[in-house]
N, CA, C and O atoms as CSV, one atom per row, in Angstrom:
chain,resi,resn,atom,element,x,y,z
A,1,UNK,N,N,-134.809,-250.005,-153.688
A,1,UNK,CA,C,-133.964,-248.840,-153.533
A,1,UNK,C,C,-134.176,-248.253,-152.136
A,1,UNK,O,O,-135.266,-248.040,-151.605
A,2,UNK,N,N,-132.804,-247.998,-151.561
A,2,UNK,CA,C,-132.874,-247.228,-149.749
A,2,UNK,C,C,-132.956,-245.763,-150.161
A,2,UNK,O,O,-132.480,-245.093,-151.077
A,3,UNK,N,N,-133.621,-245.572,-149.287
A,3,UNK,CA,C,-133.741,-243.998,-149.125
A,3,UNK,C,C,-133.029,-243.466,-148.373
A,3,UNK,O,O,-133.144,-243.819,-147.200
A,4,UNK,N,N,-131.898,-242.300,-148.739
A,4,UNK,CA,C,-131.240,-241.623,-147.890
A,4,UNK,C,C,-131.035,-240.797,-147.631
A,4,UNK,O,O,-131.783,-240.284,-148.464
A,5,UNK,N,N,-130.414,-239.547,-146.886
A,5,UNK,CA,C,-130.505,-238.030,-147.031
A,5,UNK,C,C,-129.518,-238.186,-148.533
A,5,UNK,O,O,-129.593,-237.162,-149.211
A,6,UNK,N,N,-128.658,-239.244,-149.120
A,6,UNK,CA,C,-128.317,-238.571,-150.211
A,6,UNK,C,C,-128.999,-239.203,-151.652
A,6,UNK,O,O,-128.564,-239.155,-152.803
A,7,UNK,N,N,-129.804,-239.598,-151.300
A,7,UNK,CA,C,-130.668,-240.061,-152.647
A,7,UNK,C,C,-131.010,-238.987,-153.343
A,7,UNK,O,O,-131.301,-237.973,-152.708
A,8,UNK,N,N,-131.045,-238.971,-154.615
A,8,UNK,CA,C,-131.532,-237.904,-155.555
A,8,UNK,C,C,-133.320,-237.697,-155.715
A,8,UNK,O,O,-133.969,-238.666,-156.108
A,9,UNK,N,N,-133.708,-236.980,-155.535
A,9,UNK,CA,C,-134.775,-236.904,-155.706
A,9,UNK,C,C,-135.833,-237.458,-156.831
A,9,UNK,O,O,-137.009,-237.822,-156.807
A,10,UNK,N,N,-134.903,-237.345,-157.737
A,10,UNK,CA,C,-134.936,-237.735,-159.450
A,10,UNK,C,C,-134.881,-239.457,-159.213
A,10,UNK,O,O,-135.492,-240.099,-160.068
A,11,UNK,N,N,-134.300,-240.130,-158.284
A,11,UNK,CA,C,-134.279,-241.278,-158.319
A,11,UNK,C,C,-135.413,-241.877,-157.623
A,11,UNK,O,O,-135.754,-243.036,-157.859
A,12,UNK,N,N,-136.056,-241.077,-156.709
A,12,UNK,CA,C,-137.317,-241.347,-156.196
A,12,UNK,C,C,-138.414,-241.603,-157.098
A,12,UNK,O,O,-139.146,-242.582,-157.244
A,13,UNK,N,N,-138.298,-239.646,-158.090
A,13,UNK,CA,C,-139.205,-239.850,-158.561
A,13,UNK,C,C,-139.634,-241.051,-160.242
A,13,UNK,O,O,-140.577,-241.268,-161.002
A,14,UNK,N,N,-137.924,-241.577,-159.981
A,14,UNK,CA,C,-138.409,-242.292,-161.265
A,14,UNK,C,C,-138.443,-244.103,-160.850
A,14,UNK,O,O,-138.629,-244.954,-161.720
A,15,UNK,N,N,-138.277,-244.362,-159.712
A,15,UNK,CA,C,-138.601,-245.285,-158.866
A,15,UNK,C,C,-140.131,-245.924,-158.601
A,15,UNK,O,O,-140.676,-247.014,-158.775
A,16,UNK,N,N,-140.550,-244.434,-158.009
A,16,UNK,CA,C,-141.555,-244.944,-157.410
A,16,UNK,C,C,-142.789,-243.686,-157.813
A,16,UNK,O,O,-143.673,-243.385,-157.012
A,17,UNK,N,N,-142.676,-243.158,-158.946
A,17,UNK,CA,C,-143.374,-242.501,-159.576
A,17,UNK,C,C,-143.222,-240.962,-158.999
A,17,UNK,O,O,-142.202,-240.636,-158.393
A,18,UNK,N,N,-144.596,-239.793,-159.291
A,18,UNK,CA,C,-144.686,-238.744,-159.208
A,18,UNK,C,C,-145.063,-239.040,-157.754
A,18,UNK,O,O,-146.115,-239.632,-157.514
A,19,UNK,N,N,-144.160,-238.610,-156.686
A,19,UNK,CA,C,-144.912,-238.258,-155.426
A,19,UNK,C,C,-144.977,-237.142,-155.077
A,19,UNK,O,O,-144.390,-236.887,-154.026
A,20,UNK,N,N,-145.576,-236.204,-155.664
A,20,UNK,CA,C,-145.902,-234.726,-155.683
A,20,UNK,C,C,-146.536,-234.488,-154.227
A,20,UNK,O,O,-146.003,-233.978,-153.241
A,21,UNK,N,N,-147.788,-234.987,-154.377
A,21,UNK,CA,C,-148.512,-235.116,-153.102
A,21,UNK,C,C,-147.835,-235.518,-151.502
A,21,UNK,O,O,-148.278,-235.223,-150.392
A,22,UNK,N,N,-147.074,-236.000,-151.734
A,22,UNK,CA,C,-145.974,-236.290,-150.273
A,22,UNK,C,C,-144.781,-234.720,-150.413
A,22,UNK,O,O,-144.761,-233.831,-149.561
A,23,UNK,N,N,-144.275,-234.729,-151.141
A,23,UNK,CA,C,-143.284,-233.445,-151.399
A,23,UNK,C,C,-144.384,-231.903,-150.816
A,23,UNK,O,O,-143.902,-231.172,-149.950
A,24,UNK,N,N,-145.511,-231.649,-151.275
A,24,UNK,CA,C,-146.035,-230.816,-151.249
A,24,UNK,C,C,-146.654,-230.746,-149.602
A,24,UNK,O,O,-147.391,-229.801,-149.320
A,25,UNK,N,N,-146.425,-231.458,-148.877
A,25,UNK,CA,C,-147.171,-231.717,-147.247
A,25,UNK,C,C,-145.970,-230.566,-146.685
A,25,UNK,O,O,-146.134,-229.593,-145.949
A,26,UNK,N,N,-144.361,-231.233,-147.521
A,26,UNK,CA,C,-143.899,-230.178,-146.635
A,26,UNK,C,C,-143.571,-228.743,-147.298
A,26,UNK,O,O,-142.529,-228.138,-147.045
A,27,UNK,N,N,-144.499,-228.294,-148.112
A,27,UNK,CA,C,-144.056,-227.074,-148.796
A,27,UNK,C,C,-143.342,-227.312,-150.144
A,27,UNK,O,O,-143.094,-226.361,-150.885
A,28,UNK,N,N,-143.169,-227.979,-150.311
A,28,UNK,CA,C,-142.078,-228.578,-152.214
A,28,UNK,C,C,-143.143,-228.643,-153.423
A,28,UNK,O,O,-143.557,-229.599,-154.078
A,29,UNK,N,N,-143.476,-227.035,-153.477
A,29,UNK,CA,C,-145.046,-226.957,-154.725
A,29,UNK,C,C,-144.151,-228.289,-155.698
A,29,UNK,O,O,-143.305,-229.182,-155.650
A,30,UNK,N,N,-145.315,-227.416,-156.705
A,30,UNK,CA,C,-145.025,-228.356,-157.916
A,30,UNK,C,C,-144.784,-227.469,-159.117
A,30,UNK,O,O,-145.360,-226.401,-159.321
A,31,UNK,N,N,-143.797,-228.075,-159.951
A,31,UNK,CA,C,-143.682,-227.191,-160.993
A,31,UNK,C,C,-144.751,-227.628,-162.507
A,31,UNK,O,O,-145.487,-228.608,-162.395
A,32,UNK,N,N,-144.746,-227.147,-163.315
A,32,UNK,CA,C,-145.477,-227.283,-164.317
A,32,UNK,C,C,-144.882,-228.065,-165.614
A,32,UNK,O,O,-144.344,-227.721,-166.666
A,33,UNK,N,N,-145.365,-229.653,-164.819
A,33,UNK,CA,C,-144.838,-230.806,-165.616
A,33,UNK,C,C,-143.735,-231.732,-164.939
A,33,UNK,O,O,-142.913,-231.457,-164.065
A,34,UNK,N,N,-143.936,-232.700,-165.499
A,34,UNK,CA,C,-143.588,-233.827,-164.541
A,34,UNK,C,C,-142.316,-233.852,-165.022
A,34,UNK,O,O,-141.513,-233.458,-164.177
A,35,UNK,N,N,-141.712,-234.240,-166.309
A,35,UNK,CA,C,-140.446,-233.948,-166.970
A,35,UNK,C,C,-139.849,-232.571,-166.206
A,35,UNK,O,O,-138.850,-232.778,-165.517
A,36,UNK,N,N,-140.290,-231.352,-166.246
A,36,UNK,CA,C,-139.793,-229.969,-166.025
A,36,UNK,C,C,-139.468,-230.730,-164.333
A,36,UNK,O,O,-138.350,-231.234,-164.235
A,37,UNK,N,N,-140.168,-230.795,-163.361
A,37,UNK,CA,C,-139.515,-231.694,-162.135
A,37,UNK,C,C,-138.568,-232.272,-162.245
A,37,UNK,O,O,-137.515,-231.707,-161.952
A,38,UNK,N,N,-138.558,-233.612,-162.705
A,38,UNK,CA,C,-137.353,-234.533,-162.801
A,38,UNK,C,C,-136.018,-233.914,-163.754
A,38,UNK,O,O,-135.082,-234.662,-164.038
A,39,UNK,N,N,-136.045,-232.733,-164.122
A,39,UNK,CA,C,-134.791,-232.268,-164.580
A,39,UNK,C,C,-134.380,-231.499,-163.752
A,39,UNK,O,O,-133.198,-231.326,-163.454
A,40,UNK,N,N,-135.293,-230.977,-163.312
A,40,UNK,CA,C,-134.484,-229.682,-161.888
A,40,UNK,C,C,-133.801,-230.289,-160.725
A,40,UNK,O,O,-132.866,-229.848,-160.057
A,41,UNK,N,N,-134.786,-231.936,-160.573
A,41,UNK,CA,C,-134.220,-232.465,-159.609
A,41,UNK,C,C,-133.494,-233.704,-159.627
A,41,UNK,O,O,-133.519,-234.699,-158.903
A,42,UNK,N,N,-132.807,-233.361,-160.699
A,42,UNK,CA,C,-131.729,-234.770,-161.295
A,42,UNK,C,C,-130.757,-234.845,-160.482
A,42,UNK,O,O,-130.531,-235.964,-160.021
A,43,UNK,N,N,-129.686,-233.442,-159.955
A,43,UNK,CA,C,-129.086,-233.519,-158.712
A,43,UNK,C,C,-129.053,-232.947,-157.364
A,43,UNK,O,O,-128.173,-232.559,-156.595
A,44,UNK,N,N,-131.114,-233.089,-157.355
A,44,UNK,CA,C,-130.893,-232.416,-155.551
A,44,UNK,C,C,-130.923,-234.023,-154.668
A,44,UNK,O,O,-131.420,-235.071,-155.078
A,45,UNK,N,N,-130.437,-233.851,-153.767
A,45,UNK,CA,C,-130.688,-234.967,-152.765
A,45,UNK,C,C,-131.966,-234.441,-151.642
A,45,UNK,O,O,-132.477,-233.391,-151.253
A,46,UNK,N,N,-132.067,-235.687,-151.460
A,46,UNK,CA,C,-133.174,-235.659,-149.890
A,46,UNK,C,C,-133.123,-234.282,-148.942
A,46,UNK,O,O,-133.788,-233.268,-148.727
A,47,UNK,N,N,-131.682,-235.039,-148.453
A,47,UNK,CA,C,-131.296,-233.667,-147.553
A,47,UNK,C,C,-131.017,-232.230,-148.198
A,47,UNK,O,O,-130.888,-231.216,-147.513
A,48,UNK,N,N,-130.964,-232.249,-149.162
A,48,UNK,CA,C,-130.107,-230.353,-149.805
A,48,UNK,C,C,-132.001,-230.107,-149.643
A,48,UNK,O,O,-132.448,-229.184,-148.961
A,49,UNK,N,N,-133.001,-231.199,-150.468
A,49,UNK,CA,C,-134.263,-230.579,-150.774
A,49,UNK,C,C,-135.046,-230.311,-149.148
A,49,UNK,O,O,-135.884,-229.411,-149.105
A,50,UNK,N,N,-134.778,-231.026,-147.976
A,50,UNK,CA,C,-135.354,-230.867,-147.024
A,50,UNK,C,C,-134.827,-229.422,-146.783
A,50,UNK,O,O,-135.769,-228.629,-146.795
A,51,UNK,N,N,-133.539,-228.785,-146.553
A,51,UNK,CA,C,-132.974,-227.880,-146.352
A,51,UNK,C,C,-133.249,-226.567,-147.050
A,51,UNK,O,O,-133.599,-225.573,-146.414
A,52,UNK,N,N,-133.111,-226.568,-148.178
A,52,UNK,CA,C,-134.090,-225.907,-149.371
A,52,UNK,C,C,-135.473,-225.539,-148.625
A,52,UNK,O,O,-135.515,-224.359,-148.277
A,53,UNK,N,N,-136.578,-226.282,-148.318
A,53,UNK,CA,C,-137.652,-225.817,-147.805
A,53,UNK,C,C,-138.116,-226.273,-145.928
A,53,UNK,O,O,-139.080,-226.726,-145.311
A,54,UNK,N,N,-136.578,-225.745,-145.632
A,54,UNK,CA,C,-136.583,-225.974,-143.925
A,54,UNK,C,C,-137.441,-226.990,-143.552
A,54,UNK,O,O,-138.195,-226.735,-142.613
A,55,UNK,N,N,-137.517,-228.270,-144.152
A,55,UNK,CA,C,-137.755,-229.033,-143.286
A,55,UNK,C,C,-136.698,-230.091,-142.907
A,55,UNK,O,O,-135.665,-230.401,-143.501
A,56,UNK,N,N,-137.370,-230.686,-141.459
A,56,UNK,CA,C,-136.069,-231.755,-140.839
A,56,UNK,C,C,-135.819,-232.789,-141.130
A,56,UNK,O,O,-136.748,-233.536,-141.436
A,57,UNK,N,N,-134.475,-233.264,-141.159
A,57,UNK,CA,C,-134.196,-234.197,-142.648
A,57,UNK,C,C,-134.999,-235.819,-141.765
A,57,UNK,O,O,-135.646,-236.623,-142.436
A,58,UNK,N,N,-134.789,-235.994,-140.348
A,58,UNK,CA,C,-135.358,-237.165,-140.173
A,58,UNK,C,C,-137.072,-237.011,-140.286
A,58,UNK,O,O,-137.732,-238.026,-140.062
A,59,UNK,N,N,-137.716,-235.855,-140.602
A,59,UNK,CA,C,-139.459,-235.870,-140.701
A,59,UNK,C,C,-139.668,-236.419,-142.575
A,59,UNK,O,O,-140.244,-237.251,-143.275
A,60,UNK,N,N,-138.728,-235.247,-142.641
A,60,UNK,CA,C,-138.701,-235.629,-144.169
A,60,UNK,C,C,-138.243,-237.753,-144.784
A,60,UNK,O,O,-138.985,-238.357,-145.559
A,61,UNK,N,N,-137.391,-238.171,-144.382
A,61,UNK,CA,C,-137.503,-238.896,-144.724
A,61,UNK,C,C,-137.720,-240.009,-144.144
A,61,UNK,O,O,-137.119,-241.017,-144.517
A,62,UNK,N,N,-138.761,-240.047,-142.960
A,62,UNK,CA,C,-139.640,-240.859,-142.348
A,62,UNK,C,C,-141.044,-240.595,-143.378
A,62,UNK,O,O,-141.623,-241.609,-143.767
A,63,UNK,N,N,-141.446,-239.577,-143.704
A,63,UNK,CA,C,-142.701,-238.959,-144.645
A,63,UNK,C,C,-142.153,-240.170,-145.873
A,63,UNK,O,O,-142.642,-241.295,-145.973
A,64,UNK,N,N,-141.121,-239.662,-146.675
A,64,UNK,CA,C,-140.778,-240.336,-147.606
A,64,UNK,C,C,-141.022,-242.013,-147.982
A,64,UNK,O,O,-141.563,-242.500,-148.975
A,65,UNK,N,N,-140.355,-242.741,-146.692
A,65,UNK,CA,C,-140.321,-243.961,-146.327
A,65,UNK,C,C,-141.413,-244.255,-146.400
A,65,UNK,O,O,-141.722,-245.098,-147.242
A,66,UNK,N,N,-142.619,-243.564,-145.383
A,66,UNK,CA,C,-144.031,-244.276,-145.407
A,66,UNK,C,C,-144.908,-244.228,-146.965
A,66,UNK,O,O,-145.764,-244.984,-147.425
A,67,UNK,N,N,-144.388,-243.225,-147.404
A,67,UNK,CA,C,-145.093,-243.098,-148.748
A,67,UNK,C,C,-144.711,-244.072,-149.891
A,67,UNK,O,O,-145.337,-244.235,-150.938
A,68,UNK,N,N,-143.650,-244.647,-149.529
A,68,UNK,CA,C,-142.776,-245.864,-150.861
A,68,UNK,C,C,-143.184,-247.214,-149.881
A,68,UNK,O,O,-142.902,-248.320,-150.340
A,69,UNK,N,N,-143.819,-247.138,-148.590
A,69,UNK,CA,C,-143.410,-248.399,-147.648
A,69,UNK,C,C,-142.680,-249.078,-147.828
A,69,UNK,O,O,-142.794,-250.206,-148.307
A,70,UNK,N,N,-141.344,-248.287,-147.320
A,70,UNK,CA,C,-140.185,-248.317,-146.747
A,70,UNK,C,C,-139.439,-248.160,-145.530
A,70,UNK,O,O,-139.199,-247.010,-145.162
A,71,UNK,N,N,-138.964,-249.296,-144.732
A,71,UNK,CA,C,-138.772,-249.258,-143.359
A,71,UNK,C,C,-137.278,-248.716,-143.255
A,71,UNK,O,O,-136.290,-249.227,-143.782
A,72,UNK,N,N,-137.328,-247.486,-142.404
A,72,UNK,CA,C,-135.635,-247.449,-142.188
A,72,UNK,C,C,-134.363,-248.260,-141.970
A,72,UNK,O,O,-134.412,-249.301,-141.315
A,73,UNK,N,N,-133.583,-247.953,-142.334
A,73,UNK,CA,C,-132.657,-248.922,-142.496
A,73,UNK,C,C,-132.187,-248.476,-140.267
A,73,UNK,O,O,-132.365,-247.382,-139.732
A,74,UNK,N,N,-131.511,-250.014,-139.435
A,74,UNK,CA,C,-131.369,-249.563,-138.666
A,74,UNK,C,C,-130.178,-248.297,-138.113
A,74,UNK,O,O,-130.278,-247.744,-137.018
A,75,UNK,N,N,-129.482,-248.111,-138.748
A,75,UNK,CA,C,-128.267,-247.390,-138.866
A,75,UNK,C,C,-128.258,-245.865,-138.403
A,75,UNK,O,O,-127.399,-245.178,-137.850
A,76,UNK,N,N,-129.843,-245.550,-138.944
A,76,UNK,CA,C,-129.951,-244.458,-138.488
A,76,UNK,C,C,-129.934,-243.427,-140.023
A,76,UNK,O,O,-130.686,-242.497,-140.314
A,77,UNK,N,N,-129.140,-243.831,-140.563
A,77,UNK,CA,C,-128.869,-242.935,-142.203
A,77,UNK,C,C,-130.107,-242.679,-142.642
A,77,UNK,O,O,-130.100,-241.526,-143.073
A,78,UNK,N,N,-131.251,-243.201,-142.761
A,78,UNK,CA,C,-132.339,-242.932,-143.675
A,78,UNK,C,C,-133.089,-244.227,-144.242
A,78,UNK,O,O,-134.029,-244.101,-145.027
């Protein structure tokens, strides 16, 4: 699975597990329970959630990428 500013978050996290610990570097606490997460974030994307907690969508999903080791696609998208 590519990672993009419009990937769902929810698809991350049911991909490639709970990455709480990468979300939380840039400010994205955690809520109480892993289910209670993946329902809130069934339709945020990459980018709405980078935006949500001001961070920049290419830090954010360079962070992302290294944490799934995942190489950007060359295009530039994510």
């Amino acid at each position: 699975m590519e990672i993009t500013k419009n990937t769902k978050v929810s698809e991350i996290l049911s991909e490639y597990g709970d990455i709480a610990d990468v979300m939380e570097v840039f400010g994205i606490k955690r809520v109480s329970g892993y289910t209670v997460r993946k329902f809130i974030t069934r339709a945020l994307t990459v980018e709405r959630a980078g935006r949500i907690h001001r961070v920049p969508l290419d830090d954010f999903l360079s962070t992302l990428h290294s944490a799934v080791g995942q190489v950007p696609s060359p295009d530039g998208q994510g």
